[in-house]
LOMAR-437735 format. One record per residue: x, y, z of N, C-alpha, C, CB in turn. Coordinates in pm, whole numbers, padded with zeros to 5 digits, always signed. Glycine has a CB too. Layout:
N
XYZXYZXYZXYZ;...
***
This chain:
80
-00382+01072-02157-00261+01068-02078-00231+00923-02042-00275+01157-01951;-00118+00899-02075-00081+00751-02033-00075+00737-01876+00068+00707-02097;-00035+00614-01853-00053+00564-01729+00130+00601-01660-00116+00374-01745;+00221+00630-01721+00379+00670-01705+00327+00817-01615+00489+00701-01890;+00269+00861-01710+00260+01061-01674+00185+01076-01573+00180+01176-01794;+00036+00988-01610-00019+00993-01453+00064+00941-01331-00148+00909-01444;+00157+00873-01325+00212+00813-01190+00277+00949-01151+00329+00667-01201;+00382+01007-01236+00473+01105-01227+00373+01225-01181+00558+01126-01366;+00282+01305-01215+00216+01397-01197+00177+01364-01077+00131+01426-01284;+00071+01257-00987+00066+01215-00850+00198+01220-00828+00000+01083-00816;+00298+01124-00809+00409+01144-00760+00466+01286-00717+00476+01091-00841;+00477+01363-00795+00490+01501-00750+00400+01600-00711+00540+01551-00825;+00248+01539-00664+00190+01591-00570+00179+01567-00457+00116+01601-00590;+00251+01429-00448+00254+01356-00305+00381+01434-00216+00290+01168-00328;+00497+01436-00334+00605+01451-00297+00551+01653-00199+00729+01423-00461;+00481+01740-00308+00466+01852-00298+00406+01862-00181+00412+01903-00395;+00310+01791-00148+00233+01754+00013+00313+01765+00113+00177+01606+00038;+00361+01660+00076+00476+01594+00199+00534+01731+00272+00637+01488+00116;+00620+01795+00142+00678+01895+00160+00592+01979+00302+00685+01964+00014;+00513+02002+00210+00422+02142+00283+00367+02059+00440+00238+02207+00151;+00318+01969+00476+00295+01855+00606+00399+01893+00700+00316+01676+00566;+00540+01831+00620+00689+01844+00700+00691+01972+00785+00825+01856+00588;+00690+02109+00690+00696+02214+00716+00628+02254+00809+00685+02266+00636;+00449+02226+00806+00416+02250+00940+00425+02166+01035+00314+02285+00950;+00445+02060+01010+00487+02012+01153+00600+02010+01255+00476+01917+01149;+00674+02121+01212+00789+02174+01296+00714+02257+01366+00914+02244+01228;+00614+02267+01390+00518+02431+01384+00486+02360+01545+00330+02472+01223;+00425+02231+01599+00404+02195+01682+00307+02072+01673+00384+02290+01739;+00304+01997+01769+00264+01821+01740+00110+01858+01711+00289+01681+01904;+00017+01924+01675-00110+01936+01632-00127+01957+01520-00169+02011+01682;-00005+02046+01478-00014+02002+01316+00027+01920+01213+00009+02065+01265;+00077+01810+01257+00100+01704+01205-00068+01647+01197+00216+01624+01290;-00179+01698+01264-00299+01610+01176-00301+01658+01034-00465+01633+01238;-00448+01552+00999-00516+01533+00839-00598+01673+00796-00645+01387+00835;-00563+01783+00760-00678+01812+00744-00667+01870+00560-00724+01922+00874;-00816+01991+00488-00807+01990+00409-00780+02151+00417-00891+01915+00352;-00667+02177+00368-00643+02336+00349-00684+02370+00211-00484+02385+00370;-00703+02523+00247-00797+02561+00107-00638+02648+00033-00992+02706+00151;-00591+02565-00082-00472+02641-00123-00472+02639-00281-00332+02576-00060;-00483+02728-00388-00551+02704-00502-00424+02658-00562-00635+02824-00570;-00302+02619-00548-00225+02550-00603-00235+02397-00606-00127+02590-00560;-00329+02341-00549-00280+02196-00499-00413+02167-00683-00343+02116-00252;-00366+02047-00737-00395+02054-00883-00558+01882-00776-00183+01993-01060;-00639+01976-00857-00769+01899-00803-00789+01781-00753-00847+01887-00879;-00705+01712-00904-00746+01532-00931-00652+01469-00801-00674+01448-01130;-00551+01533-00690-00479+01486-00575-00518+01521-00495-00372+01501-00556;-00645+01616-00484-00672+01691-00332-00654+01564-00198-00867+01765-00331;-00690+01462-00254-00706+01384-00158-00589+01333-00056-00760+01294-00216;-00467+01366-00134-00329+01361-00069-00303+01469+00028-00221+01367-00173;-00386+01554+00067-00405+01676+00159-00462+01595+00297-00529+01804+00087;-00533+01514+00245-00623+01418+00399-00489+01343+00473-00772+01246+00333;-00426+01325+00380-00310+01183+00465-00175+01250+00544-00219+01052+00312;-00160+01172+00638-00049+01207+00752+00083+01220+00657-00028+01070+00887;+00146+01296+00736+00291+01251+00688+00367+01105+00653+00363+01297+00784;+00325+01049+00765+00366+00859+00752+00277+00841+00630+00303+00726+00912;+00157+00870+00609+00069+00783+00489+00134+00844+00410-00097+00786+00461;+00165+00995+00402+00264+01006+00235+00381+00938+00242+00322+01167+00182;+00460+00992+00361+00569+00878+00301+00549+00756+00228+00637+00827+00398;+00479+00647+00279+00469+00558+00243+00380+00532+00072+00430+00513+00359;+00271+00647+00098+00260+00662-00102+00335+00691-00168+00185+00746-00172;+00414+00787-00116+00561+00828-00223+00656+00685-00267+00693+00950-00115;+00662+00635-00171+00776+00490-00159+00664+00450-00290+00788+00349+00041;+00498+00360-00264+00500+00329-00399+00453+00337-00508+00500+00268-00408;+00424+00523-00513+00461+00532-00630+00583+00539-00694+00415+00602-00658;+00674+00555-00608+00833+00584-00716+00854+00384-00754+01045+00686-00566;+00814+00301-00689+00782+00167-00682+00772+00148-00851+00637+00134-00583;+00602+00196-00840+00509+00153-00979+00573+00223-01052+00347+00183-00997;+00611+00356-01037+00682+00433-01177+00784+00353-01235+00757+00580-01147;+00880+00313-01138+00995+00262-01210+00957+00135-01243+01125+00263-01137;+00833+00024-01162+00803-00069-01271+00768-00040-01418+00707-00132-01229;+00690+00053-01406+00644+00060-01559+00732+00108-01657+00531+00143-01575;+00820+00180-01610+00935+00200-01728+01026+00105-01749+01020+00312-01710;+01034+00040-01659+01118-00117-01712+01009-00195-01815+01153-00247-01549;+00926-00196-01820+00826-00249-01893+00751-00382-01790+00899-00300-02045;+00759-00336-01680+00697-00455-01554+00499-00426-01553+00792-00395-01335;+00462-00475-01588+00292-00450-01588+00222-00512-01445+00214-00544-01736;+00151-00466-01410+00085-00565-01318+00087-00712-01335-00043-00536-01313;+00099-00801-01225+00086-00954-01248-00068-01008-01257+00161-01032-01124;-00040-01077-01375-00154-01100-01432-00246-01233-01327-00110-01142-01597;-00372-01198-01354-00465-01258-01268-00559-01358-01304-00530-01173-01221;
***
């Protein structure tokens, strides 16, 4: 799997998180914590996007949609 598909596949688990975070946290200010729900949809290799707040996804979502669209312009990391 290239490095394009992997961004996109995270990307839309972050995004899918977010979602589900948002949702309960209309529920009341305690559930806006980190925790790890047991839900057999969430795809393994992201579980870890289950630990982070709403603010920390937002802000992964921002960059991955960032890196995605670097790399399809053909922008690579700056070289070191």
């Amino acid at each position: 799997m290239d490095d394009t598909e992997l961004l996109r596949r995270e990307l839309r688990a972050a995004r899918e998180e977010l979602i589900r975070k948002r949702s309960r946290c209309s529920g009341g200010p305690d559930e806006s914590t980190s925790r790890l729900p047991l839900m057999p949809d969430r795809e393994e290799a992201f579980l870890r996007l289950a630990l982070m707040s709403v603010e920390e996804l937002e802000a992964h979502v921002d960059r991955l949609e960032r890196d995605l669209a670097d790399l399809e312009q053909g922008i690579d990391a700056p070289d070191e």
